[in-house]
C-alpha positions, 0 to 999 in steps of 0.5 A: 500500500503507498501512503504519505509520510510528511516527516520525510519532506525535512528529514536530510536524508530523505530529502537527499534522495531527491537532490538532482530534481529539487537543485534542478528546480532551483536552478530555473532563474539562472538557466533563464539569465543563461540562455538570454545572455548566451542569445543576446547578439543573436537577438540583436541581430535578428532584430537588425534583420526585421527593422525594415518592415512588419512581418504579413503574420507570425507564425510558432512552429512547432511542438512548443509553440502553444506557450508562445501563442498564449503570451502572444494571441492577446498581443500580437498586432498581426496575424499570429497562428501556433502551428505544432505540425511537421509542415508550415501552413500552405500560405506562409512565405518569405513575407512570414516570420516563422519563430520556432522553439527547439531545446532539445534540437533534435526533434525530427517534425522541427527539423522539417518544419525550420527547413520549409521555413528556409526554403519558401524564404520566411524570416526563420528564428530558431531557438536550439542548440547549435549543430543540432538536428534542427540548427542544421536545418534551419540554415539559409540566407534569412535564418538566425539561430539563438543558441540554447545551452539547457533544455528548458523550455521556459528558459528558451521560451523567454529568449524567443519572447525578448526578440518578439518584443524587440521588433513589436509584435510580442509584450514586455517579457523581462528576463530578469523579472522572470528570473527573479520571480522563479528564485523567489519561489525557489527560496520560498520552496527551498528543502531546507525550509521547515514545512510550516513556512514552506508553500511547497510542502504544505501543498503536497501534504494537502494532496497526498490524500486527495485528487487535484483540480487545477485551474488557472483564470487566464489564458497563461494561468489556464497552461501553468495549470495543464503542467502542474497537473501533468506534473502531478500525475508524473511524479505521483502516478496518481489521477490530476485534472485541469481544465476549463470551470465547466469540465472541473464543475461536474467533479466537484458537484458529484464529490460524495459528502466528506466522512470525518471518521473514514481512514484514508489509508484503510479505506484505500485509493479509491475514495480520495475526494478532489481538492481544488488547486487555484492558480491565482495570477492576478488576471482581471478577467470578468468571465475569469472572475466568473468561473472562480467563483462558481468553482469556490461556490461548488466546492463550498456547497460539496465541503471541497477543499480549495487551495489558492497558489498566487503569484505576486509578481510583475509580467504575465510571464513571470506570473506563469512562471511562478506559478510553474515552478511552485506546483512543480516543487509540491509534485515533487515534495509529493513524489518524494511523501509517498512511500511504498509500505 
């Protein structure tokens, strides 16, 4: 039987055991100033190359391109279309810019998504590693290679973001702002941080026992949300779900009246009820507003425990970010609480 033990997020020892992965979640503002700094003459020069006209539409190839499209979608003065497929759409041409996000750079479906950019003549900004796959692709007259040196999305994310707002067709995404808000939380989420005055921790010990319904207001709160649940259901092998207010409504409404006297550990996996994870960025949103307090109405009348992650930082990316980073580190202070008995 796997059940949570919560001595185990400040005991060393055990704490130890899942070093790499918490020094790896820490590490997340640095990784961001690593690869815009590694990028900025690269940026420069791209931004040289578009400072002569507006491109006709923009277009986010690729399988990252969904997070590009959330920043960019409310913004972008100009068509904008997220295109994760292998191919460009048919009607994309030398008029185009054509942004491609590619950690890894090894992924063959961008590999031929950056060499039909180069050959119908897009403008082509590729964010990979140099002498990757996908780099050696993307070669041609109008294309400019970012160089990344991690694998982290965000981080490249954010390099990307830097050039789109250089050239006007993407807001202010300040790396440093974004940086600064992921060290925040790696402090506040620190292992070394007692679970009474750790958010992280105090999270996972409040889904160790239950099924999480993560929802996010905004169009960026929304994806922080489907990662965070991915997140949970990777390290926990348990049931996460995010969604919209009307897919969430239907499972907080059919949660069974909560048993005072029921033992969690002898009554099994079976009967954990939901818990409702909020992932609070500030966003003003009427019909965000709307749906968060037909959420905190439902949970209300089903006894539904909710609990409320914020992020208390300026830019919208850096509020993704946070809010990221911090339901990363309770999946993985929740990985590390359950034990196999």
């Amino acid at each position: 039987m796997v059940w949570f033990d919560e001595s185990r997020l400040d005991d060393e020892v055990a704490l130890g055991s899942a070093d790499l992965r918490l020094r790896t979640l820490a590490e997340s503002g640095a990784r961001v100033r690593r690869e815009v700094g590694a990028a900025s003459d690269a940026i420069a020069e791209a931004v040289a190359r578009s400072s002569d006209t507006r491109p006709r539409a923009v277009i986010a190839a690729g399988p990252d391109s969904r997070l590009l499209r959330a920043v960019l979608e409310p913004f972008c003065p100009v068509p904008f279309v997220a295109w994760p497929s292998p191919a460009l759409p048919g009607w994309a041409g030398s008029l185009d810019l054509v942004v491609v996000l590619a950690p890894g750079g090894s992924d063959t479906g961008t590999a031929s998504a950056v060499a039909e950019a180069a050959r119908r003549g897009c403008q082509l900004v590729v964010a990979c590693p140099p002498g990757s796959m996908v780099a050696e692709h993307a070669a041609g007259r109008w294309t400019t290679i970012l160089p990344t040196r991690t694998d982290d999305q965000l981080a490249t994310a954010v390099a990307m973001l830097s050039f789109l707002h250089q050239v006007q067709v993407g807001p202010v995404a300040d790396s440093e702002a974004v940086a600064n808000a992921l060290d925040q939380v790696a402090i506040a989420c620190s292992p070394g941080r007692d679970i009474s005055i750790n958010p992280a921790k105090m999270l996972a010990i409040s889904l160790a026992d239950a099924n999480p319904l993560v929802w996010g207001g905004s169009v960026l709160g929304a994806r922080a949300a489907r990662r965070v649940a991915e997140s949970i259901r990777r390290t926990s092998g348990r049931t996460a779900l995010a969604g919209d207010a009307e897919h969430l409504l239907p499972v907080i409404e059919a949660a069974r009246p909560r048993n005072v006297f029921a033992d969690p550990f002898a009554d099994g996996a079976g009967d954990r009820r939901p818990v409702l994870v909020v992932l609070d960025d500030g966003t003003e949103d009427p019909v965000a507003h709307d749906q968060r307090r037909r959420l905190d109405e439902a949970a209300r009348a089903g006894d539904v425990r909710v609990e409320t992650v914020t992020a208390d930082v300026d830019g919208e990316v850096a509020r993704y970010a946070s809010l990221l980073l911090h339901g990363t580190y309770a999946a993985e202070y929740l990985r590390l609480g359950l034990v196999d008995d």
